[in-house]
C-alpha positions in Angstrom: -78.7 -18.5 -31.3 -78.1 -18.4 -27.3 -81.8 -19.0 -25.5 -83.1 -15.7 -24.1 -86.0 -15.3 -22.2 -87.8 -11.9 -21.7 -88.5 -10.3 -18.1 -90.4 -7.2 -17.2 -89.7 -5.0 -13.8 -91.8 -2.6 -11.8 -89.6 0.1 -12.3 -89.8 0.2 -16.0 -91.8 -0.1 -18.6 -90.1 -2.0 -21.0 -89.3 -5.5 -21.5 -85.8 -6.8 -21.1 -84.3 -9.9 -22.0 -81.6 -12.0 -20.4 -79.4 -14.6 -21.7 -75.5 -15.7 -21.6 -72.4 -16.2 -23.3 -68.9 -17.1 -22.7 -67.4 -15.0 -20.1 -64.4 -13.4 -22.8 -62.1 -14.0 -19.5 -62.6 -16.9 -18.2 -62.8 -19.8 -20.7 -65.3 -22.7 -19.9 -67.4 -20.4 -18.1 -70.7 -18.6 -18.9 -71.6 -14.5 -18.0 -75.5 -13.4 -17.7 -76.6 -10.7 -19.4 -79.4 -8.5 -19.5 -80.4 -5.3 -21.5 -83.2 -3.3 -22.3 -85.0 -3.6 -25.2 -86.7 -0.5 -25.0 -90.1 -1.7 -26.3 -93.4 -2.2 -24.3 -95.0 -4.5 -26.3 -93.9 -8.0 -25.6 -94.4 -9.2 -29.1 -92.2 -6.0 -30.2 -89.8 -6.7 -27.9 -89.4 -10.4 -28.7 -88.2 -9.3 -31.9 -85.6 -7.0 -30.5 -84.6 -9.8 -28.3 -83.4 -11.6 -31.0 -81.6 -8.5 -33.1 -79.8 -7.8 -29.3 -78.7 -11.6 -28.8 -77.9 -12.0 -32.3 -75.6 -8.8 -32.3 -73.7 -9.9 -28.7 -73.0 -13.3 -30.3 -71.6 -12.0 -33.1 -69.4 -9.3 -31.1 -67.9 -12.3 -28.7 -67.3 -14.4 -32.4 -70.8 -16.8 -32.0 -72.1 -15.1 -35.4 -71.7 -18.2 -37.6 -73.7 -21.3 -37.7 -71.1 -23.2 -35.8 -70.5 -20.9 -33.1 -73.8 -20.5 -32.1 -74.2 -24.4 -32.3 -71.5 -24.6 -30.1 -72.2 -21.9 -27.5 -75.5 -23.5 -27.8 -74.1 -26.8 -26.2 -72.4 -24.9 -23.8 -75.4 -23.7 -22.5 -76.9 -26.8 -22.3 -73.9 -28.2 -20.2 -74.4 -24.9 -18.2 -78.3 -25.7 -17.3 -76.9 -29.3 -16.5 -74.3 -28.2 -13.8 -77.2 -26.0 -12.5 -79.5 -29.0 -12.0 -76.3 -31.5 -10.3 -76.8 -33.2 -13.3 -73.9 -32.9 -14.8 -71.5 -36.2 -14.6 -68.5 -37.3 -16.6 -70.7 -39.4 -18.8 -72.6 -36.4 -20.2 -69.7 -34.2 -19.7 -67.6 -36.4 -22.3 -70.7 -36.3 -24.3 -71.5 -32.6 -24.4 -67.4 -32.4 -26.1 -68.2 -34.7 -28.7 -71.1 -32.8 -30.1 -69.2 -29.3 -29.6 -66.1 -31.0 -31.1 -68.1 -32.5 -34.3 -70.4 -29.1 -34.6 -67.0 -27.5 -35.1 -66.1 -29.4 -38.3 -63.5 -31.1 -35.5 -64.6 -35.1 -36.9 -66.4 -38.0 -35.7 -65.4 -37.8 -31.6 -64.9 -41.2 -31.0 -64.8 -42.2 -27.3 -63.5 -45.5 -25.7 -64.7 -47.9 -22.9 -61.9 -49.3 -20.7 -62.2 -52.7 -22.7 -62.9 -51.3 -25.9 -59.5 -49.1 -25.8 -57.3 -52.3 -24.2 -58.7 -54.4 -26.9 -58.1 -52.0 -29.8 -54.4 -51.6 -28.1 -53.9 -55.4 -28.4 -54.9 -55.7 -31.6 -52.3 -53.8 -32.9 -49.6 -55.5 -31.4 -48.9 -58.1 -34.0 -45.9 -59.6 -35.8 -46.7 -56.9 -38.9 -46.7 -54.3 -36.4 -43.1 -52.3 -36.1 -42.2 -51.6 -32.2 -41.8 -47.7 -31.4 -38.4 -46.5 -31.1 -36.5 -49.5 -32.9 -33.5 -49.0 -34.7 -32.6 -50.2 -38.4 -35.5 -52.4 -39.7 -38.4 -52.0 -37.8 -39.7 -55.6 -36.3 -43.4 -56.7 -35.3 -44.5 -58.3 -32.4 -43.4 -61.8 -31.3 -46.5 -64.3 -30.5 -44.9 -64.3 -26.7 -45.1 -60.6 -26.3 -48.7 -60.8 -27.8 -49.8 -63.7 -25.3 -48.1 -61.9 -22.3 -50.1 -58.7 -23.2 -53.6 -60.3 -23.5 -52.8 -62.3 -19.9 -52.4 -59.3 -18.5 -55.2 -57.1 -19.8 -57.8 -59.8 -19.1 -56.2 -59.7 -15.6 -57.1 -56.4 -15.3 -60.9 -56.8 -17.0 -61.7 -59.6 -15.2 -60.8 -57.5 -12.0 -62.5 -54.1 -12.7 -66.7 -53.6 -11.5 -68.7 -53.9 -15.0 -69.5 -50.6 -15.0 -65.8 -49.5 -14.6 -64.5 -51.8 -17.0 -67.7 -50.6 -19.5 -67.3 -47.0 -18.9 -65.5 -44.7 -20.5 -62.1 -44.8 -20.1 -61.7 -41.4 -18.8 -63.1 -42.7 -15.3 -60.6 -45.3 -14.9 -58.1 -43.7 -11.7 -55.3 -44.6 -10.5 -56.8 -45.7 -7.3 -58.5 -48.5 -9.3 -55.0 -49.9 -10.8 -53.2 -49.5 -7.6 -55.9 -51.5 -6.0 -55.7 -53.7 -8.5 -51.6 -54.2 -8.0 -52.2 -55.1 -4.5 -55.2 -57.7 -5.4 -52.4 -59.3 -7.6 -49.6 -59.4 -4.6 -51.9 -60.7 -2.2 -52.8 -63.3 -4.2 -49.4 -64.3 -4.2 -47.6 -63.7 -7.6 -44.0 -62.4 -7.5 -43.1 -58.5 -7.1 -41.1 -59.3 -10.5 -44.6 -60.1 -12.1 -46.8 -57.3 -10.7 -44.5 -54.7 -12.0 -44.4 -55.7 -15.2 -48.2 -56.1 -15.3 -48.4 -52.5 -13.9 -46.0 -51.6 -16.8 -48.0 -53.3 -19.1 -51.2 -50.9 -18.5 -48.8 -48.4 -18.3 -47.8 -48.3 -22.2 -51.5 -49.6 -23.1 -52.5 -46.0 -21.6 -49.8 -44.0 -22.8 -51.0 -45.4 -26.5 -54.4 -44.2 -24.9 -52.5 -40.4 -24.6 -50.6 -40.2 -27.4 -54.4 -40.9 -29.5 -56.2 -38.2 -27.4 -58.7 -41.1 -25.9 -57.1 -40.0 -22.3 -55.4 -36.5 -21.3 -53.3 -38.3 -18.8 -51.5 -41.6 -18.1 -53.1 -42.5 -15.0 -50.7 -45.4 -14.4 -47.7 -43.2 -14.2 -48.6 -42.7 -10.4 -49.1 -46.6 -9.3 -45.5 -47.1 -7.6 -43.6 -50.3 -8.4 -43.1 -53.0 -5.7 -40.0 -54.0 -4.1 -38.5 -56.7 -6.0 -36.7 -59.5 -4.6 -33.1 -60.6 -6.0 -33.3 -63.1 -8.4 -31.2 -66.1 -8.2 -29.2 -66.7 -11.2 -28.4 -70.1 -10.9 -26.1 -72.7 -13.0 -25.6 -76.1 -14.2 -22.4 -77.6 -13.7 -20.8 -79.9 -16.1 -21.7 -83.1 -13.4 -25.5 -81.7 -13.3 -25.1 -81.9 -17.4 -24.1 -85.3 -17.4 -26.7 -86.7 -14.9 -29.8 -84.8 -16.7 -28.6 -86.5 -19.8 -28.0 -90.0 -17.9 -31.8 -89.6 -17.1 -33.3 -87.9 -20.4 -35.0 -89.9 -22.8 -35.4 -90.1 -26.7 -35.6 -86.2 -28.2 -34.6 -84.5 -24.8 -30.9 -85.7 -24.9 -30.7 -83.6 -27.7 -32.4 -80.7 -26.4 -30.5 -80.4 -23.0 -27.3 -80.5 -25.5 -28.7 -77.6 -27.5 -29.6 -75.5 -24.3 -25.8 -75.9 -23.2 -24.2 -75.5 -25.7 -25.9 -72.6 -27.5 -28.3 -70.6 -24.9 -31.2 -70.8 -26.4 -34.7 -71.2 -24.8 -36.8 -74.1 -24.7 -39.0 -73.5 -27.2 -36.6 -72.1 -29.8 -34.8 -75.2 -29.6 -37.6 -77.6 -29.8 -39.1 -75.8 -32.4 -36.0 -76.4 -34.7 -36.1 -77.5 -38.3 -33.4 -79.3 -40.2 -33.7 -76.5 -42.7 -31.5 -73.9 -39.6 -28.8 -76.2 -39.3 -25.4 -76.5 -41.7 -23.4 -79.2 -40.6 -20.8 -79.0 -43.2 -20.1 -75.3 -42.1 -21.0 -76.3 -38.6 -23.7 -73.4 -38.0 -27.3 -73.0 -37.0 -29.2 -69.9 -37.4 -32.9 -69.5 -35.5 -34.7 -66.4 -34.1 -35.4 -66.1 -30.4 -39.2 -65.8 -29.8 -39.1 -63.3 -27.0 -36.8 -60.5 -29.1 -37.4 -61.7 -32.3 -33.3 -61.4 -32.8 -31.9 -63.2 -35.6 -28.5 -65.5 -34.3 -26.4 -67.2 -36.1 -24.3 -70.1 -33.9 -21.8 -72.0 -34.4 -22.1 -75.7 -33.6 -19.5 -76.9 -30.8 -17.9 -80.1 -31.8 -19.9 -82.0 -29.0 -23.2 -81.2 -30.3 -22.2 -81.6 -33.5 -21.3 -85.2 -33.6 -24.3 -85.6 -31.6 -26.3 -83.7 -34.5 -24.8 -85.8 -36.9 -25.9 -89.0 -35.6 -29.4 -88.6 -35.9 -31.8 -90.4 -38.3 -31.4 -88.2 -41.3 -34.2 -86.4 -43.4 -34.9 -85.6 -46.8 -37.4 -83.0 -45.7 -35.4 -79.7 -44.8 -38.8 -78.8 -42.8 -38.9 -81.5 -40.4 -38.1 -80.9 -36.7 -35.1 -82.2 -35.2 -37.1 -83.0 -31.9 -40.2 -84.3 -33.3 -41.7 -86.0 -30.4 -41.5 -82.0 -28.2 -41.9 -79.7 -31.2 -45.0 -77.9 -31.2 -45.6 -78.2 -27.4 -46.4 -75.4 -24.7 -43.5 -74.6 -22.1 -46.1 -74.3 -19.1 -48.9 -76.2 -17.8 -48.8 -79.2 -16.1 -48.0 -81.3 -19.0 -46.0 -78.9 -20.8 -41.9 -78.9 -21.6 -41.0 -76.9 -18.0 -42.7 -79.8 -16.2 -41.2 -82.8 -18.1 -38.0 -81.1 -17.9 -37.9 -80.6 -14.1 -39.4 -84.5 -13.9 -35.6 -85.1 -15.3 -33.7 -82.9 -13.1 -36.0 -84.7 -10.4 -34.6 -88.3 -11.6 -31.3 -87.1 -11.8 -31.6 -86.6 -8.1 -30.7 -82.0 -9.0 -32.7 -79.6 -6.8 -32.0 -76.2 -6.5 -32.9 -73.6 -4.5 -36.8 -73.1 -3.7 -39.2 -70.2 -3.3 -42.7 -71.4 -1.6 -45.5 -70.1 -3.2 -47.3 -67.1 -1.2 -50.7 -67.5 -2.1 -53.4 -69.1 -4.7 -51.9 -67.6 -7.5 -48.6 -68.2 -6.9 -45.9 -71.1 -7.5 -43.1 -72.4 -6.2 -40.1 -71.5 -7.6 -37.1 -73.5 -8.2 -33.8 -71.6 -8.8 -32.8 -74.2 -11.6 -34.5 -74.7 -14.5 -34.3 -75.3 -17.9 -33.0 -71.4 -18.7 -30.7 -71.6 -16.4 -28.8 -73.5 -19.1 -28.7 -70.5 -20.9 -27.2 -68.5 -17.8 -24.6 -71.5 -17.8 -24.1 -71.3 -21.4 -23.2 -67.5 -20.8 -21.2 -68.1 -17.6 -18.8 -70.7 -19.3 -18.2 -68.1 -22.3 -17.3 -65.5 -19.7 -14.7 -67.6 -17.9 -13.0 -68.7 -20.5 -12.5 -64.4 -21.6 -14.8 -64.3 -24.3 -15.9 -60.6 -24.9 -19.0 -59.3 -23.6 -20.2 -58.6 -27.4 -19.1 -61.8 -28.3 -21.1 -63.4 -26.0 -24.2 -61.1 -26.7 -23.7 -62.2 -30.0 -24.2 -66.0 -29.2 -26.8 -65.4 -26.5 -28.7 -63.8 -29.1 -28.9 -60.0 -27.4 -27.6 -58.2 -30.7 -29.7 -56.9 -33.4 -30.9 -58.7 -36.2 -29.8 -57.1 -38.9 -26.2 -57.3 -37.5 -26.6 -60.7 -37.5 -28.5 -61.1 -40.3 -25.7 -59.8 -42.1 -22.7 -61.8 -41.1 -19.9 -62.5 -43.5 -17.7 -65.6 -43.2 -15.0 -63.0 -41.4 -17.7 -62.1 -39.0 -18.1 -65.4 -37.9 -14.9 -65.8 -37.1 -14.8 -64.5 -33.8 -17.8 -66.5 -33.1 -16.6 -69.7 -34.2 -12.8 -69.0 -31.6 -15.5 -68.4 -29.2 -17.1 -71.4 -29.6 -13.5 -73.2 -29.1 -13.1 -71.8 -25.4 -16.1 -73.4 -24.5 -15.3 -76.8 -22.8 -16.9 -80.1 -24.0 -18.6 -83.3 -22.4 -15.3 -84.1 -21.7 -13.4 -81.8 -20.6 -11.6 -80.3 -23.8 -12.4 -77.1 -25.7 -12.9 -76.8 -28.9 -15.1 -76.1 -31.8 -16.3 -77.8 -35.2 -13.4 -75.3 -37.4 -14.6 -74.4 -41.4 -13.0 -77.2 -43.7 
């Protein structure tokens, strides 16, 4: 029942009580009320109080149990506005207990932190990305590492008690503060953007499970990116990087022009992903998760062929660099631009900005990819051809090859030129 509190006046002799309910015009708000109740007595009239409250609430729909447990919350959150008392904190909680009053649930509210790291968590490998077509894929280990970087960028940015609090006060004032901390320390427009789109879908999640009303990043504008350089290898640089490679990198500068792949796809390679009789090697890419099946060139498959062979279908081809991280000052990136160093290949360089950011050179070890791409598009290979090789159609398409599907693939791999100068492919026998 609605508290009431009885009042008497000097122009008549009975007691009358006041108390409120929801104004049936205005939601969210409260309307005062006062009536006779016609007894002088104030022990009489208390008990009229009662019958006149009870009958109001159950005209405006507050006769049951929950309604008058809720409209009993709203008065509370009334009497706390009254008093300035009222803040987003007890706001938030004063819902929860109307919500779970209702029969509504358990209201479960989120911290900034608490929401992010539930968000992460569900972004694994047995996880299916929204909106995918065919069979649904998790996750990739790089997309789950490039998440967390960025959401402990954030955490380790915010106050305590903004990064603790619920996640309802986080503004958009507070991320675009927190895009311009991450320019002026230096890193690329490139990289704040697709931090700032990172939030962006952790807080859209947030929406779409009722923990926010609104996607608060939607309004942080996006920075003016610079043109990236795409830059190539030519067929000289290829032969100088593999003058001054060493041991298991010979091999892996072969793979990276010759089939596109990245670094770590191709240093992670097992014996098992490679058919030398029908001249193919099939391997996902880490970033998409895209299942490719390529055909070996003739070049790097002599080469292929000439290492120390195996019994174990598990064992790397590159043992000595299989396993090992692609940044950090000892990691593959490095050693490979020590090589391109040696072999006397610079290309064009970005100076770093600030602390956070790096110099960047305009060759590097993906830019055999581009190369890769660039020499299939020359020589007229189709643009789904090439997507194909480069790994940039779906799985299941190429999952599913048949020996006619790989056809095209393996003429394709014939317009690509060798070491020395002629095209050609390893054909089926």
């Amino acid at each position: 029942m609605a508290t009431h509190s009885l009042h008497r006046t000097a122009k008549s002799k009975y007691w009358f009580v006041s108390f409120r309910l929801p104004h049936p015009d205005k939601p969210g708000e409260l309307r005062q009320s006062l009536r006779s109740t016609k007894q002088e007595k104030k022990s009489e009239a208390e008990k009229a109080a009662r019958a006149i409250v009870a009958a109001a609430e159950k005209e405006a729909g507050a006769g049951t149990d929950t309604g008058r447990a809720v409209y009993a919350i709203l008065q509370e959150a009334a009497q706390l506005a009254e008093a300035g008392r009222l803040n987003l904190a007890m706001g938030t909680a004063l819902v929860g207990k109307m919500i779970e009053a209702s029969g509504g649930g358990e209201f479960k509210r989120y911290t900034v932190k608490a929401w992010l790291q539930h968000w992460l968590d569900g972004k694994t490998t047995e996880t299916a990305k929204p909106g995918g077509k065919g069979k649904a894929r998790g996750y990739s280990a790089a997309t789950h590492i490039r998440y967390s970087g960025v959401v402990n960028q954030l955490l380790d940015w915010l106050p305590v008690d903004k990064r603790e609090g619920d996640i309802l006060s986080l503004s958009t004032d507070d991320l675009r503060r927190w895009r311009d901390s991450l320019s002026k320390a230096g890193r690329s427009a490139a990289t704040v953007n697709d931090a700032v789109k990172t939030i962006r879908t952790a807080l859209n999640a947030a929406r779409k499970n009722g923990a926010v009303l609104s996607n608060v990043a939607d309004a942080v504008p996006m920075l003016t990116e610079a043109e990236t350089i795409r830059a190539v290898f030519t067929a000289e640089n290829l032969e100088r990087l593999l003058a001054s490679a060493e041991g298991d990198w010979r091999g892996v500068i072969l793979m990276g022009w010759f089939t596109g792949a990245s670094l770590r796809d191709i240093t992670n390679l097992r014996w098992r992903q490679l058919d030398l009789d029908k001249g193919t090697m099939t391997y996902t890419r880490r970033k998409t998760g895209t299942a490719v099946v390529m055909p070996l060139h003739d070049d790097l498959a002599a080469y292929l062929t000439e290492l120390p062979a195996t019994d174990d279908p598990e064992a790397f081809l590159f043992p000595s660099l299989a396993g090992k991280a692609a940044a950090g000052k000892s990691g593959l990136s490095m050693a490979f631009s020590a090589i391109m160093a040696k072999a006397g290949i610079e290309g064009e360089k970005e100076e770093a900005k600030g602390k956070a950011g790096r110099t960047r050179n305009a060759l590097s070890f993906h830019c055999l990819r581009h190369s890769f791409n660039s020499a299939l598009a020359n020589a007229g290979v189709p643009v789904e051809i090439r997507q194909a090789l480069a790994g940039h159609a779906s799985a299941e398409m190429n999952m599913n090859y048949t020996h006619r599907e790989l056809a095209p693939l393996q003429e394709a791999m014939k317009s690509l030129p060798g070491r020395n100068g002629k095209r050609g492919s390893r054909a089926d026998e």
